[in-house]
C-alpha positions, 0 to 999 in steps of 0.5 A: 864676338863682334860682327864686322860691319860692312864696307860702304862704298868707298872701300871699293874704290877704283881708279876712276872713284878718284878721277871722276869726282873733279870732272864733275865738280863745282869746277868742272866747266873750267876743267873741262875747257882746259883740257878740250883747248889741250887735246885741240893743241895735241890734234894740232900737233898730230897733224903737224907730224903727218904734214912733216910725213908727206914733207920727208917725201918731197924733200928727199925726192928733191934731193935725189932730182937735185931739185933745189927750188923745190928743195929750198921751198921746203926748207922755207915750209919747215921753218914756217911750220916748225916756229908755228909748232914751237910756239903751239908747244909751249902754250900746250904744256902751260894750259896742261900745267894750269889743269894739273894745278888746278885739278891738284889743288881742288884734290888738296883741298877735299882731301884736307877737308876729309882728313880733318873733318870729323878727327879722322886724322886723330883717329887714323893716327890712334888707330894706326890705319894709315902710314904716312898720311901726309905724303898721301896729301902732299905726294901722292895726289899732285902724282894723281894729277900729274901722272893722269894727264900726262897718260890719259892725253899722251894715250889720246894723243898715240891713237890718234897719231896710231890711225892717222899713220896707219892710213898712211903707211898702208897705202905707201908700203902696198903688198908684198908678194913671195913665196914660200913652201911653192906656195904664194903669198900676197900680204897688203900693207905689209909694213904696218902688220911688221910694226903691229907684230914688232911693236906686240912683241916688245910689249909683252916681253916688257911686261913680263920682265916688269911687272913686279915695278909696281908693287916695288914701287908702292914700297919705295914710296912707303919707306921713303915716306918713313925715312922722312918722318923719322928726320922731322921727329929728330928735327921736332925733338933735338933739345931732348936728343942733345940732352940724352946725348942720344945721337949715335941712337938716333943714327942706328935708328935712322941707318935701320930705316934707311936700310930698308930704302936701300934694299928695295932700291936694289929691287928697283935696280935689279928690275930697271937693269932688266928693263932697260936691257930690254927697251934699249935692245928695242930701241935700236933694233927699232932703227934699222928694221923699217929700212929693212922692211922697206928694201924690197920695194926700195931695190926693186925700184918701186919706190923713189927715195922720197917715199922710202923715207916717208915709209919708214918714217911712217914706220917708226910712227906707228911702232912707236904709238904700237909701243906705248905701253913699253914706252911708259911701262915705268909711268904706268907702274909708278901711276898704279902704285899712287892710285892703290895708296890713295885708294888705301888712304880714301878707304880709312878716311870713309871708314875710319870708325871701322876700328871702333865699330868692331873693338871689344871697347865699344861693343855695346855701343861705346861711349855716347856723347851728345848735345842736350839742353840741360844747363850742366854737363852731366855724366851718366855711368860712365866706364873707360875701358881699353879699345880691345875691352878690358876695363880701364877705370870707372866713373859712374854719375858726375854733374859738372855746373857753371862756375863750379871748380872740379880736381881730378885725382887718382893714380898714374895709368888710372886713366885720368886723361882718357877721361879728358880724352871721353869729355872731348868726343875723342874716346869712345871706348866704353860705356855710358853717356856723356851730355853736354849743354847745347851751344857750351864753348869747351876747351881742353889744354893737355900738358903740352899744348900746341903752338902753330909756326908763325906770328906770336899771336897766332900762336897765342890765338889758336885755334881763333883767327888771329885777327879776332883778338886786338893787340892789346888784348893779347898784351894784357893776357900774356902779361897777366900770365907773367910773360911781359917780355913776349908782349912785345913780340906778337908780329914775331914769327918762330917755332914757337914749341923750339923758342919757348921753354916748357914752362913758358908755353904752358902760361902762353896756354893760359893766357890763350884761355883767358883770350877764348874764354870757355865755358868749360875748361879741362886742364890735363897737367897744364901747370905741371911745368911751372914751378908753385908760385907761378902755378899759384899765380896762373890758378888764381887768375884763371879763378878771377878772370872766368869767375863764370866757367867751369874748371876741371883740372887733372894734377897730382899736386895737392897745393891745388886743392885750394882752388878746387872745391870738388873731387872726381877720384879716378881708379883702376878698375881692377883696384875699385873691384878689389877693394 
């Protein structure tokens, strides 16, 4: 039994672990100057809507005096006042989406970093940690950026308007006196506890009603993120779906997985409808009621009209920063739901060796490969098993020098490319070490390589930058791989993995060998697509052209045997034991 290690710090963390670090990054004054010129830009604004408070009331009260140079001066105020905020309101929201941008792409960046640093995206995928990792990454965290600001400057932006209209709306309501039970009550500021108890009233109605948005809307986005990864697999895999004729399965497939965005859906209706029976009744209640409130002091003449329409107009303020939390309920559960995925996915990232540090594959240490300075890449009792344990092959002792040439045989399933996968630092499953030279250039070319979309040399010159590699050099490897007819197309973009056949991509491979030019190199199936002569041709010049490195090929054919003058035998387990 295994004990389960324990979890560092990033298991736990918060909202404000994924917040903080950007704040107090290489980019942090930036950030921050940004975002004191926005909420100065919000105070400004604030304080414009008090301005517009006092101006209701001289502007109705001119209307009840039939006072039409005060009334045309506050017209000309309006206007003065309103292209002013007209113009403060656009640059706000442009500073406000340069930070979100800046913010989203400082994220983007770490978390590319975290992803592809140390394999972790091999290993959450082999490990099945997380779903959907790449909405994580493009999704999920502009939704971080994005949604923070607009709630965080948008609660900033209440609590300020929330005090500056308490202030005023106590002073102009004054105190209600009446009675009741022939007992007499006096309650000062009257109109601002009827918005406070209003305002409590509706928030937490709509937070019963809604409260299962948030874990709804965290499934939503994880069955939305499946949909889309099943039509990019149709996309990636159309020439094997049409020659299947697997269309009508592929549709079933997809209408299963659309059905699980249709049901949570009308989970997503059901509580909408629910929410927005309550909002709206708030809403429109929210019209008439600071009229109401008001009329007491409005018919008893205490106040003129000015002030009756300052008053509820303060009224409406104060309920509507009272009611922020009903106000953005649905950005709150939405903001919560992106928090706890990006949580999840930070989790796996800091710990994505948690798999391998409590599977039975590694529970007396796993495979250790490390740099040494030997001149040979030497293995030392080497066991391959499966991640929960059970022997898969064992290979004992083996020294692979420079210049040697190295076939690798055995039975499907013996685990032949698992030992690819050990030689590479992918497969820790196991036991035994595995030393490989200091400062050795290796490469490892499975049966399907991988060609990125874009210019033909970029394919060719992957995982280099393209700009390493002249044209000619490339001309010339591409050729001597017989592929004379893409020689010419190095500047053309493409799908490659679409335009070349499976044969054509394997000698593209080759030459792209011939271009890296490693110390050592495992082939795994790498001709398999070719048909003999071009096998030939490809072995031959890989034997003439690397005279120096160290081959290593994994095949089933035995005409390779003439370029090989040494056998790593590779059996099951369970077949070595029996035997």
């Amino acid at each position: 039994m295994t004990e389960k290690p324990t979890g560092s710090a990033d298991t736990d963390i918060t909202a404000w672990g994924l917040i903080k670090p950007y704040w107090v990054s290489e980019d942090r004054w930036r950030a921050r100057g940004l975002l004191a010129l926005v909420i100065a830009m919000n105070m400004t604004m604030v304080a414009a809507n008090v301005w517009f408070n006092s101006w209701q009331r001289t502007f109705f009260d001119a209307i009840q005096q039939y006072d039409f140079p005060v009334f045309k001066h506050s017209l000309l105020q309006f206007t003065v006042i309103a292209m002013a905020l007209i113009l403060l309101g656009s640059y706000r929201t442009y500073f406000r989406q340069m930070l979100e941008f800046r913010w989203r792409q400082w994220l983007t960046t770490k978390y590319l970093n975290d992803w592809l640093g140390d394999r972790a995206f091999y290993r959450i995928e082999r490990d099945h940690l997380a779903d959907n990792p790449d909405q994580r990454v493009s999704v999920d965290l502009q939704a971080l950026a994005s949604s923070t600001l607009n709630l965080a400057l948008g609660l900033l932006s209440t609590t300020v308007t929330l005090f500056s209209f308490i202030v005023i709306l106590w002073n102009l309501s004054g105190a209600l006196a009446f009675h009741l039970f022939g007992i007499a009550f006096n309650i000062p500021g009257y109109m601002v506890w009827a918005a406070l108890v209003y305002a409590a009233l509706g928030s937490y109605v709509t937070h019963k009603v809604n409260h299962p948005l948030v874990s709804i809307n965290y499934q939503q986005q994880r069955v939305e993120a499946d949909f889309r990864f099943s039509l990019i697999r149709i996309r990636e895999n159309a020439d094997q779906i049409a020659l299947y004729q697997g269309e009508p399965a592929e549709e079933r497939a997809l209408q299963g997985v659309f059905g699980h965005i249709r049901d949570n859906w009308r989970l997503i209706m059901r509580f909408t409808r629910r929410f927005n029976i309550v909002v709206i009744s708030y809403s429109q209640l929210a019209i008439v009621f600071p009229y109401i409130a008001a009329a007491p002091k409005y018919f008893s003449k205490s106040i003129s009209l000015g002030v009756y329409q300052q008053v509820t107009g303060a009224f409406g303020t104060v309920s509507d920063s009272f009611s922020w939390f009903i106000n953005n309920y649905d950005s709150l559960a939405e903001w919560r739901a992106t928090v706890n995925r990006l949580r999840e996915f930070h989790r796996v990232m800091g710990d994505q060796h948690l798999r391998e540090a409590v599977s039975g594959g590694t529970y007396h240490g796993g495979i250790n490969l490390h740099m040494s300075d030997t001149q040979t890449l030497t293995v030392n009792d080497l066991q391959l098993q499966h991640p929960d344990g059970t022997p898969l092959s064992n290979l004992g002792s083996f020294s692979i020098a420079p210049k040697s040439r190295w076939l690798v045989r055995g039975p499907s399933g013996s685990g032949k490319s698992t030992l690819m996968r050990s030689l590479a630092g992918l497969w820790p499953f196991g036991e035994g070490t595995i030393e490989v030279p200091a400062g050795a250039k290796l490469m490892f070319v499975p049966q399907r390589s991988y060609l990125p979309i874009g210019t033909l040399k970029a394919a060719l010159a992957y995982p280099s930058d393209e700009s390493i590699f002249t044209d000619e050099a490339c001309r010339e490897a591409l050729t001597a791989c017989n592929l004379p007819d893409l020689a010419g197309r190095l500047a053309e973009p493409a799908h490659w993995e679409r335009t070349l056949s499976p044969g054509e991509q394997q000698r593209l491979a080759a030459a792209r060998v011939l271009l890296q030019k490693p110390d050592y190199l495992f082939l795994d199936e790498a001709t398999s697509a070719l048909d003999p002569d071009n096998e030939t041709l490809i072995y031959t010049v890989l034997n003439e052209r690397l005279p120096a490195t160290a081959i290593v090929s994994v095949a089933h054919r035995k005409s390779l045997e003439a370029f090989h003058t040494q056998t790593i035998l590779v059996e099951r387990a369970m077949e070595r034991a029996a035997a």
